[in-house]
N, C-alpha and C positions, 0 to 999 in steps of 0.2 A: 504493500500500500504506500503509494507517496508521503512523502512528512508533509506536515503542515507546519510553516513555521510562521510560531508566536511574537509577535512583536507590538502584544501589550504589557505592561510593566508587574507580571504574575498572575496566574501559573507561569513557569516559562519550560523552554524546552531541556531535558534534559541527557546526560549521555544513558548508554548500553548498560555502564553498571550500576547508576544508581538507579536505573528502572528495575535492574535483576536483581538489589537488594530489595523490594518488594515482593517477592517468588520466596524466599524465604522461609523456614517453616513454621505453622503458626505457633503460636505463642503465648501461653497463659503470664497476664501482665503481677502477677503475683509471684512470679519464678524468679531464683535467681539469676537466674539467664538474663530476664530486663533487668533485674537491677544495675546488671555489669553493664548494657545497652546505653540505659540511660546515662552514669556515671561517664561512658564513655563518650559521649555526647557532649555531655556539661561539660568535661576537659576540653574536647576538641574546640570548644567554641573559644576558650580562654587562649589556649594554645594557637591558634589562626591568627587571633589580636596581640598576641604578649603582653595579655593582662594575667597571668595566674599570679600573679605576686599580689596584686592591690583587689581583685573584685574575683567575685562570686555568678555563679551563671542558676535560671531556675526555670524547667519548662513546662511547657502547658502545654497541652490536645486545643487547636483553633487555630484561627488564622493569628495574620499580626496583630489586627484591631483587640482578641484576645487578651495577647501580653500588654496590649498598652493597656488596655481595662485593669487589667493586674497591676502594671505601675501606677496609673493614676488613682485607684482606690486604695493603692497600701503606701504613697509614698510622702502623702500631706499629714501633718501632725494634727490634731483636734484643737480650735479657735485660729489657726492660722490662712493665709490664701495661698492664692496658685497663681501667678503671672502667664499667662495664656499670649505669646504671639502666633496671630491669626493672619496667614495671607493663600488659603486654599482652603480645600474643602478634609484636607485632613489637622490642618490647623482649629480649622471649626470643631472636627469631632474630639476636638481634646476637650474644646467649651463645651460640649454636647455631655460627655464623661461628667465635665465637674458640676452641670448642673443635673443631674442625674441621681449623683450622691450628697446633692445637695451642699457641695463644697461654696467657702468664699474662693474668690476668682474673681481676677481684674483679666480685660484686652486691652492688647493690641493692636487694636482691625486695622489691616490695609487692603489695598486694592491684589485680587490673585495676583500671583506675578509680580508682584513688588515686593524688594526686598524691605526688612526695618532698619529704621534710622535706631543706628545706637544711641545717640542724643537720647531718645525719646523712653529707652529702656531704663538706660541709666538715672534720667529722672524719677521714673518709676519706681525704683529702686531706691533710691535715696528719700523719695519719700513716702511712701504708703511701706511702713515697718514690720505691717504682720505679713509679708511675700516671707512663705518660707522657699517654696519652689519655682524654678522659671523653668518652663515650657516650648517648648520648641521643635516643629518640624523640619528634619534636616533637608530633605530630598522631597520637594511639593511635588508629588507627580500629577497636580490637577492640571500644571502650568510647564512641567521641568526646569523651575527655579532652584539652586541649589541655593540655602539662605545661611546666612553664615556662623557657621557652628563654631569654630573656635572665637571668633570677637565676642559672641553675645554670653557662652560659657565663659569667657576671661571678665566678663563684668559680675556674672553671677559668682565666678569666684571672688572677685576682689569686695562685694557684698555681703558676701557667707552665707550665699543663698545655695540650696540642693538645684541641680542642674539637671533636667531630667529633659532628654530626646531620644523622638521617632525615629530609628534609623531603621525603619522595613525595609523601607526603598533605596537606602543607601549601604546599607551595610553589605563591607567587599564589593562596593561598587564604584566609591567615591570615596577617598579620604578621609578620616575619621582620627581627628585631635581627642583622644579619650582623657587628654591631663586635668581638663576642670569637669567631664563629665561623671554626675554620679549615677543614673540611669539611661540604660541602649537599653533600647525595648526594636527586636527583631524577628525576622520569619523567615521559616525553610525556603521558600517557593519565589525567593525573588532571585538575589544577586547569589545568596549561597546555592543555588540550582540542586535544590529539593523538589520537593512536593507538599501540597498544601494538608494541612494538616498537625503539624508541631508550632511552634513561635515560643518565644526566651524574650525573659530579660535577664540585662546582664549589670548589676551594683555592685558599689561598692561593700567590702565587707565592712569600713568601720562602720556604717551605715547599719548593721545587721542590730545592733540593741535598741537602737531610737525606732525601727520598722515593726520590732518584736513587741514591744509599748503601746504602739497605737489598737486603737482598741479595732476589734473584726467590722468591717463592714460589710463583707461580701460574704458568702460561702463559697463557691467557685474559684473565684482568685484572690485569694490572700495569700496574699506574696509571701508571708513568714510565714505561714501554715506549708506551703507546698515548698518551701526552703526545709523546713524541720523534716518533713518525709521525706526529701531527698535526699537531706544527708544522712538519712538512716538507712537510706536503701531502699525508700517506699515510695509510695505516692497514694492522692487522695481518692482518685476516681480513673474511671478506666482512659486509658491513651488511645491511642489513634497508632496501631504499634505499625504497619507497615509503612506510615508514614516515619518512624523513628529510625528505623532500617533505612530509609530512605536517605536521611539526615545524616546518618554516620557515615554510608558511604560518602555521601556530597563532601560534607567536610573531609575527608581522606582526601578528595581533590583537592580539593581548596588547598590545603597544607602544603601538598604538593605542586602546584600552581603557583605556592604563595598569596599572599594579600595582595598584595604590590605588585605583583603580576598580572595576577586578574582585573585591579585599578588600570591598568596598561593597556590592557586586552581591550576592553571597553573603551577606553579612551582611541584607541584607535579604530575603531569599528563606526562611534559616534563623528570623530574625525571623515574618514571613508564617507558617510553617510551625509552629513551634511554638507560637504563637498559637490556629494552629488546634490543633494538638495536646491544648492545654491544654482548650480548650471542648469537645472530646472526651471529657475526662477523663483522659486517658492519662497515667501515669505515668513519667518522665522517670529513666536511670540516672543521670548526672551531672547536679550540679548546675550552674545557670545561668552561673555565672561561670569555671566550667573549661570550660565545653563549646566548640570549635570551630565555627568559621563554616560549616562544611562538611559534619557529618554528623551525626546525633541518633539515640541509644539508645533505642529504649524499652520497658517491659515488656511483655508479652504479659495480653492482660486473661485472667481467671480461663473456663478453657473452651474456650480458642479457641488452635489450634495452629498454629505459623507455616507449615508445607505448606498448611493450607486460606486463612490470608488472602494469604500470598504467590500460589494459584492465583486468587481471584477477583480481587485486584488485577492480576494478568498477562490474565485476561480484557477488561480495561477499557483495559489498555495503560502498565500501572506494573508497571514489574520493582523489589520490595526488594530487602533483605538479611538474611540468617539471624545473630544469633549465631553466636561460634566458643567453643568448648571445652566448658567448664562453662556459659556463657551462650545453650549452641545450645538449649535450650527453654524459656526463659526473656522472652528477647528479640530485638526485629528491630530493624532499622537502615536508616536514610532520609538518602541523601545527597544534599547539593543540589550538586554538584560540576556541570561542561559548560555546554554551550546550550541551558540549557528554561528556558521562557518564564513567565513570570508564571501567566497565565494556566493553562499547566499545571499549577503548585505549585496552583490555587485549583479545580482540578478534581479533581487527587488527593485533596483535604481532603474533598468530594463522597464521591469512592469511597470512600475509607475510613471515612466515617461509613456509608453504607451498609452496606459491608463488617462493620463492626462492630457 
């Protein structure tokens, strides 16, 4: 059967063997066989970053949005806020979390696509004193803004504010300053080239006694609860275990690829790609120096509606992406996330001048 290649920013596509670590045999999640799985797991994640020295890894069964749930409901102390910058629709759903559990919470709203004035953070910081946390989407994949994770972490540190970011979309994808960060909330099915179904967060450990304090909100994801059964070898509810099979192979890749490699990989692919892009003519939502190694906006040319080029590229064997919100007919979005090959990126460029 022909591949189909994915070039929305997850599920994405993956190799031979981390498909074949799903075939696997099944597996009662109460054995020690997952314990050693899962354990194996939570190192590898550390071990890809060289973080096992300072932070602690803890996974969950779901998507990314999952693990952020899990951050954002374990990671605010009780009468304090949350500093929410907002410029996409997964900046939103962190305000959407904190009023959910009813947290305090200030924004930042900008326009998609723009990045924040540090000005405007730093005030905030300085003066509204109960921010314990600052919030932050690394990798907006509504727009493919990359917003700046190390400036606005080096404010939260020099505040002694907890720094807690989305890295779904970025993690092993993009660059990732982890020095002031004390929460990566991540997922198998993006840039680690899993399968959907596992997602992590990854914290600091000194962190671990002030998290263990706060009182339970959730039952499902409390972050201390599912840290205590994993370091005992347990867990609370049943996993998603072919998807964990999945995971362990991906990262053996990973490892071996390197981080920095694979930040490469990407970046040359997106390079490749918007090259073409450009000789197209196509117009480009952000600009070149915010935009992420991982996925590219682009306008929609005058005439032509994203149902009719998303169906002839699906005839050829490219699955895009639509716009979301106010951007759903305006523009589409090309992510170079997974295992496709050069050669594919250079035949897409093919179809879509056609297409076009």
């Amino acid at each position: 059967m022909p591949r189909t290649v994915l070039l929305n920013p997850g599920p994405v596509n993956i190799t031979d063997k981390v498909r074949q670590a799903m075939t696997l045999p099944d597996l009662c999640h109460r054995e020690k066989e997952f314990s050693v799985l899962m354990a194996s797991i939570r190192e590898k994640l550390l071990q890809a970053f060289d973080l096992e020295q300072d932070f602690t890894s803890v996974l969950v069964s779901g998507s990314g949005t999952a693990a952020l749930e899990m951050a954002i409901s374990s990671a605010l102390s009780p009468e304090r806020s949350m500093l929410v910058i907002e410029n996409g629709v997964y900046g939103e759903r962190i305000s959407k979390l904190c009023a959910v559990y009813n947290f305090n919470y200030q924004t930042i709203k900008l326009d998609w696509g723009v990045p924040p004035n540090l000005n405007d953070i730093e005030n905030k910081l300085k003066t509204q004193k109960d921010i314990e946390v600052v919030s932050l989407v690394h990798h907006e994949t509504t727009t493919g803004l990359l917003n700046p994770l190390k400036s606005v972490g080096e404010l939260a540190k020099k505040y002694g504010k907890i720094f807690l970011v989305d890295c779904i979309s970025s993690m092993a994808g993009d660059e990732i300053d982890f020095a002031s960060v004390d929460f990566a909330v991540g997922t198998a099915n993006k840039c680690l080239q899993g399968v959907p179904g596992v997602s992590f967060v990854i914290f600091r450990k000194k962190d671990l006694d002030r998290i263990i304090k706060i009182p339970a909100r959730t039952l499902y994801f409390n972050l201390a609860e599912y840290y205590k059964a994993q370091e005992a070898g347990g867990l609370l509810f049943t996993p998603s275990i072919p998807a964990h099979y999945a995971l362990d192979a991906a990262l053996d890749e990973l490892i071996e690829e390197t981080v920095a490699g694979r930040i490469q990989r990407y970046a040359n692919a997106a390079k490749l790609l918007r090259d073409g892009f450009q000789k197209l003519n196509l117009e480009f939502l952000i600009p070149e120096t915010l935009r992420s190694n991982c996925l590219t906006s682009l306008k929609l040319p005058n005439g032509l509606s994203y149902e009719k080029l998303h169906k002839k590229l699906k005839l050829n064997g490219f699955v895009i992406y639509a716009g979301q919100g106010n951007l759903n007919d305006s523009i589409f979005r090309i992510a170079n996330m997974g295992d496709i090959k050069k050669e594919e990126f250079q035949k897409l460029l093919d179809v879509l001048k056609n297409a076009l």
